[in-house]
C-alpha positions in Angstrom: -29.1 35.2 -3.0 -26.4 32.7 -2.7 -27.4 29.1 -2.9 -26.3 27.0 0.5 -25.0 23.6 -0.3 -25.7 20.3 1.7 -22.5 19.7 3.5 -20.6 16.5 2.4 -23.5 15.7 -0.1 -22.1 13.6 -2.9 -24.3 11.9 -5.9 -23.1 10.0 -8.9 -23.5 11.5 -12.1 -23.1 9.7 -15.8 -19.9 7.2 -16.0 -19.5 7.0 -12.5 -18.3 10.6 -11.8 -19.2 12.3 -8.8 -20.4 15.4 -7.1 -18.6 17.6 -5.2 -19.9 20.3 -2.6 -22.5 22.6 -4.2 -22.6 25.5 -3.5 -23.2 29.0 -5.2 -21.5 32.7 -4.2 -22.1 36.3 -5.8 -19.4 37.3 -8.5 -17.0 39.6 -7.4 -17.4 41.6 -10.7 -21.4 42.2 -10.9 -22.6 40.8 -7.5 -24.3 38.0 -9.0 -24.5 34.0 -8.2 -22.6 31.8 -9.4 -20.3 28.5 -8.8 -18.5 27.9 -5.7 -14.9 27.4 -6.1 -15.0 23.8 -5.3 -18.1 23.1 -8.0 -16.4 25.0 -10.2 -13.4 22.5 -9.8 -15.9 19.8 -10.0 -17.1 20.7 -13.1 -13.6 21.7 -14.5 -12.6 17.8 -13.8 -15.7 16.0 -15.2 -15.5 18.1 -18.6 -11.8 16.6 -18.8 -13.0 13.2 -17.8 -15.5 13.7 -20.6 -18.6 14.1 -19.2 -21.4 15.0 -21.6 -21.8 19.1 -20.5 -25.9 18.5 -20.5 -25.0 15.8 -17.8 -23.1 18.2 -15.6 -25.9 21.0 -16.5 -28.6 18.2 -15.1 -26.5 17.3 -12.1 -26.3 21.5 -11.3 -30.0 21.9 -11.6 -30.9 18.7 -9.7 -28.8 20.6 -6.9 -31.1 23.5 -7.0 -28.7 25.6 -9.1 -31.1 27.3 -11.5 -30.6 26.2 -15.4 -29.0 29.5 -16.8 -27.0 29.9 -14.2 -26.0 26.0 -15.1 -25.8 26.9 -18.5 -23.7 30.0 -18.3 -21.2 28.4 -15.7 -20.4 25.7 -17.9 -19.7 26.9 -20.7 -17.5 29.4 -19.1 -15.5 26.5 -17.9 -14.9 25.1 -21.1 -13.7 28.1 -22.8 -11.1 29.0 -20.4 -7.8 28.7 -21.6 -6.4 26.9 -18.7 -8.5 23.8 -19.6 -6.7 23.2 -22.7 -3.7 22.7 -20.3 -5.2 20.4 -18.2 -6.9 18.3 -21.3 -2.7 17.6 -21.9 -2.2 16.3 -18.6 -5.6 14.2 -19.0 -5.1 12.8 -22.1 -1.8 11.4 -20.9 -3.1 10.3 -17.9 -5.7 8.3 -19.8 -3.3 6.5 -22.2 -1.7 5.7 -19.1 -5.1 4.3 -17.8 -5.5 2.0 -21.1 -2.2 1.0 -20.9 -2.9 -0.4 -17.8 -6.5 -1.5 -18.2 -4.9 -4.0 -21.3 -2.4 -5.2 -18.7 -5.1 -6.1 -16.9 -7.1 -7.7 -19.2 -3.7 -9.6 -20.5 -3.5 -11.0 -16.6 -7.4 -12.4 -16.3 -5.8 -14.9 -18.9 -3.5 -16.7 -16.5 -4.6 -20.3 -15.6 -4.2 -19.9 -12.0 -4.6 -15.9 -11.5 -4.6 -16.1 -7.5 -1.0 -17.9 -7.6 2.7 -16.9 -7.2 5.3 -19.3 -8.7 7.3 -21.4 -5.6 10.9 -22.5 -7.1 13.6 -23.9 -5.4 17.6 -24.2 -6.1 16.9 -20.8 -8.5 19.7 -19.6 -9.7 20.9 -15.7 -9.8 21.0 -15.0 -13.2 17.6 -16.8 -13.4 16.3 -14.9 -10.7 17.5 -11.9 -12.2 16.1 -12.5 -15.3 12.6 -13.7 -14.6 11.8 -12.1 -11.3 13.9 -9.4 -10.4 14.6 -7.7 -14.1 11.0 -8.6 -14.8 9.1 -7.4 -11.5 7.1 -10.5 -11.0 7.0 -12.1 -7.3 8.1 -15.5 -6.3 8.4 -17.6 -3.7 11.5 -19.2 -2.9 11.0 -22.3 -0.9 14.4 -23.3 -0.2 15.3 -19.4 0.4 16.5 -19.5 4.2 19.1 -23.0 3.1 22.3 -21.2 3.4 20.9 -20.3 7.5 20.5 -23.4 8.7 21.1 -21.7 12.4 17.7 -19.7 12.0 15.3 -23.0 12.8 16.2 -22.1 16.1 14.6 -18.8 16.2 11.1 -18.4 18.6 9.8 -16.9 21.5 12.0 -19.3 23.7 14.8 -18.8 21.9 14.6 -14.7 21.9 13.5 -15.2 25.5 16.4 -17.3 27.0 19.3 -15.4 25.0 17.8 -11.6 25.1 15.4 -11.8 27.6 16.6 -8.5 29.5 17.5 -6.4 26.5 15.0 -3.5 26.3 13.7 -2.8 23.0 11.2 -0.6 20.9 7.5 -2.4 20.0 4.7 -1.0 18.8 1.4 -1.0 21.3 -2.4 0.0 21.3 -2.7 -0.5 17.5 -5.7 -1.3 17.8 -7.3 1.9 18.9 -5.6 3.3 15.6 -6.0 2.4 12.4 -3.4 3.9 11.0 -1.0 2.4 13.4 1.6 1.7 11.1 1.9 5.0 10.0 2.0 6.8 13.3 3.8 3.7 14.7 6.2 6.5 16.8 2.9 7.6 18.9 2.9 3.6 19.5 5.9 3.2 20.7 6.4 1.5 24.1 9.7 0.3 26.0 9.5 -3.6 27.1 12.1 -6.0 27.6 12.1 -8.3 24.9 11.2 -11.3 27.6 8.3 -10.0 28.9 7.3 -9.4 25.0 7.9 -13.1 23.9 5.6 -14.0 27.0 2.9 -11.6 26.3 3.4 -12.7 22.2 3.0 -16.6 23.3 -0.1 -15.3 26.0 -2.2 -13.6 24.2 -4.1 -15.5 21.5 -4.9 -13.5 18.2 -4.5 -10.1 18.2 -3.4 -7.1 16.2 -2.7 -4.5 19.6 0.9 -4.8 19.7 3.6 -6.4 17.3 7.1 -5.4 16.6 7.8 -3.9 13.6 10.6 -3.2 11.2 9.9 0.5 12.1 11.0 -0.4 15.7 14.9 -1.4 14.2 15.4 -4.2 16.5 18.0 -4.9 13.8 20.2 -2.2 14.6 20.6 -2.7 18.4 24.4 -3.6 19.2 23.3 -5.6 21.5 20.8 -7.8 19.3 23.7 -8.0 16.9 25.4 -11.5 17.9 21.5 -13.1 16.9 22.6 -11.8 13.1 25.7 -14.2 13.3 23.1 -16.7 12.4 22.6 -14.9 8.9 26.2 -13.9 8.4 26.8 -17.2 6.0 26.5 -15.5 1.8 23.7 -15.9 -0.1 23.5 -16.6 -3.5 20.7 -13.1 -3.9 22.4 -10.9 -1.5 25.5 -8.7 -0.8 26.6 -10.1 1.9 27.8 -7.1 3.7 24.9 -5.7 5.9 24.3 -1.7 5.6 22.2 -0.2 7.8 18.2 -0.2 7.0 18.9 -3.5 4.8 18.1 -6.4 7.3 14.1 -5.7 9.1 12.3 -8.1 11.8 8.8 -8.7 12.5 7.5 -10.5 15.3 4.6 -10.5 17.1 1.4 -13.0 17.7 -1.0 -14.7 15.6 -3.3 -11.7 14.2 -1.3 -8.8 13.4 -1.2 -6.9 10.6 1.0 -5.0 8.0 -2.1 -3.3 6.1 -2.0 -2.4 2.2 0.6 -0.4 0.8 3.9 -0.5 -1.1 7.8 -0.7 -0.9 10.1 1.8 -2.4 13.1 -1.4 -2.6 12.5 -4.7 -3.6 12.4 -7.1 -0.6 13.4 -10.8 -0.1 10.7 -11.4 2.7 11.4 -14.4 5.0 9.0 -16.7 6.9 11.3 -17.9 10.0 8.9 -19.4 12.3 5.0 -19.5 11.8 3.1 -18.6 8.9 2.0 -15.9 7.4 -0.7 -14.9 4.3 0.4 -12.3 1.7 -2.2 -10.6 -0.3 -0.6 -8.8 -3.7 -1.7 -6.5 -6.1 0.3 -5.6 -9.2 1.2 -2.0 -10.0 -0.7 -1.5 -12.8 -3.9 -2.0 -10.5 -4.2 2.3 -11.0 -6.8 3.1 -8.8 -5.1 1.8 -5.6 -3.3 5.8 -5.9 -6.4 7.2 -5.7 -7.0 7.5 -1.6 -3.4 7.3 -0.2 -1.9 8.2 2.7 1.8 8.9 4.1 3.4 7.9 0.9 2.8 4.6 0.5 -0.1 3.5 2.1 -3.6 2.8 0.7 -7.1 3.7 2.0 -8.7 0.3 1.4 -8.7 -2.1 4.0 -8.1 -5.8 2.4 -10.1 -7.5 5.7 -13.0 -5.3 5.4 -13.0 -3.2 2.0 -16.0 -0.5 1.4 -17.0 -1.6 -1.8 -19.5 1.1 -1.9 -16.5 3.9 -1.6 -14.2 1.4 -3.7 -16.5 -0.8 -5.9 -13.3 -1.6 -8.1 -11.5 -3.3 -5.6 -13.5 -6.5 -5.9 -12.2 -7.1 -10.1 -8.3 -5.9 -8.7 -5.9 -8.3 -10.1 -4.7 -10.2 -6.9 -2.3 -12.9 -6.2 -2.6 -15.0 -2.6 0.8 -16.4 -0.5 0.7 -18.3 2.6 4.3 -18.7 3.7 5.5 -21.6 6.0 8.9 -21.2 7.9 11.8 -21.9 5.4 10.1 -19.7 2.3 10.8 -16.1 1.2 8.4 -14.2 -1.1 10.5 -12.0 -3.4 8.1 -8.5 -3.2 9.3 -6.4 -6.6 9.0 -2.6 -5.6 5.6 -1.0 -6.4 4.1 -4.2 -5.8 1.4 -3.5 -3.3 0.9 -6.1 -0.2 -0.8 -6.8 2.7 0.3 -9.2 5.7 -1.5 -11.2 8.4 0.2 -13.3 10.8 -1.9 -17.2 10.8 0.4 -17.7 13.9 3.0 -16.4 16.3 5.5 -15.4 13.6 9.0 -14.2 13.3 10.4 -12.8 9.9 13.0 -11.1 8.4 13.5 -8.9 5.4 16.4 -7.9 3.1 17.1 -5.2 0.8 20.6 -5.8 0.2 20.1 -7.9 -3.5 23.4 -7.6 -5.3 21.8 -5.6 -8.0 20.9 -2.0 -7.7 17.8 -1.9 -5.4 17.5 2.5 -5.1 14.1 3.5 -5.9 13.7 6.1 -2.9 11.9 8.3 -5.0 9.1 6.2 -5.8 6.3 8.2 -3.6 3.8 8.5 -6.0 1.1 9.1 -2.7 3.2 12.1 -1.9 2.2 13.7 -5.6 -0.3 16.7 -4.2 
């Protein structure tokens, strides 16, 4: 008779591998027991990962699958044709894996592995060349010179010149913790001067925040605020399309949780500050548990070492950004954001180099 599995159970077999749902079922052909479908995949994956087969026969029979049954199911698995396939795909994906596992190693080597450069009066072609070309971030501390008109940007500011224009802001993010994602369920209507008052009110908090997702930017009627920016910048095209200029503003607390562009980004502090946590690309395992494209599983705050006991050796750099700095972010650079204080930034896209890398969704790969 069949065998019945323990729902959800998991255990961790040899080089960190684990279990998936056992179960058995009779064979179709001659009414006998054998694998479930989703251990047959399990043990299809850890043969490719290279799993000793006696180690996958011992994790079977430590489930209560009997040993020739083990036996027989296993080695059916590795003579099927379709494995030799897969052990393509693997061993590719593996030479990825060293690649970036010597990257990694390379990076431990830094004298100051937590830090991001700062520079000031960089030039473009230097920019290009060391930061952009090269996809390493930076932080600009002189970034915001050309806008001299932003230092009046706040709550009081927004207040007293927008105060009755309704906009979009995100609310209730709390209850949620994949607010950012479903920012649309979020969505509330507020003027923007009862927002600055409840953003200057309330003390730390992550509950509600405006967001580049809520495209402030785009209103006509917050567009005379932009005239502030119109002056060129040595980085950017100085012509605004739409989707290329982003706000965030909200109180001391919220947060933009882990996840990746698919653009670079010049990311500007305008008032308050703000701490950036970054991990580099080659950093594989952060595509393991995705979700909505871009997003990671693994909350920086509070991470579950016990689901992700690699996140604690990630590679990692650390930016607090005072009003005045940009952080360049290179795309595929992972990062997440906490307001220190009631902040206000803005974002651009609109680098004059080409800045396209729409399809970069590698959490959408199923």
């Amino acid at each position: 008779m069949p065998f019945r599995p323990r729902p959800g159970a998991h255990e961790t077999i040899a080089r960190g591998h684990r279990a998936g749902p056992a179960s058995t079922r009779r064979r179709a052909d001659r009414g006998g027991p054998s694998l479930s479908n989703a251990w047959r995949a399990w043990v299809a994956e850890n043969i490719l990962l290279g799993v000793a087969r006696e180690d996958i026969r011992a994790s079977l029979v430590a489930r209560g699958v009997p040993r020739a049954l083990a036996v027989r199911e296993v080695e059916a698995i590795a003579r099927d044709p379709l494995l030799a396939g897969a052990r393509r795909v693997t061993r590719l994906a593996q030479r990825h894996q060293l690649v970036a596992r010597a990257r990694r190693e390379v990076d431990k080597l830094a004298t100051a592995p937590l830090s991001v450069e700062r520079r000031s009066r960089l030039s473009w072609a230097e920019f290009v060349d060391r930061y952009y070309a090269a996809s390493t971030p930076v932080v600009i501390t002189d970034a915001l010179a050309p806008w001299p008109s932003l230092s009046r940007w706040s709550p009081a500011y927004f207040k007293e010149r927008f105060g009755d224009l309704v906009v979009e802001v995100t609310s209730g993010r709390d209850a949620d913790p994949l607010c950012d994602a479903n920012f649309k369920a979020h969505s509330v209507a507020t003027k923007l001067g009862d927002f600055c008052d409840r953003v200057t009110s309330a003390g730390t908090t992550n509950d509600f925040y405006l967001i580049a997702n809520n495209r402030l930017t785009e209103q006509p009627e917050f567009q005379p605020v932009f005239d502030d920016v119109r002056a060129p910048h040595e980085y950017l095209d100085d012509r605004r399309y739409g989707g290329t200029m982003l706000m965030w503003f909200g109180p001391a607390g919220t947060v933009t949780p882990l996840h990746h562009d698919t653009a670079n980004a010049l990311f500007c502090q305008v008032y308050g500050r703000k701490k950036i946590v970054l991990f580099p690309p080659f950093e594989l395992s952060l595509l393991r548990r995705m979700h909505h494209g871009v997003y990671s599983a693994i909350d920086v705050l509070a991470p579950d070492l016990e689901a992700f006991p690699e996140f604690a050796d990630l590679a990692r750099r650390e930016v607090t950004l005072s009003p005045g700095e940009a952080l360049f972010i290179p795309v595929t650079w992972w990062h997440h954001v906490r307001a220190l204080e009631v902040s206000i930034n803005i974002a651009f896209t609109n680098f004059r180099a080409p800045n396209y890398f729409g399809w970069y969704y590698p959490g959408s790969v199923t």
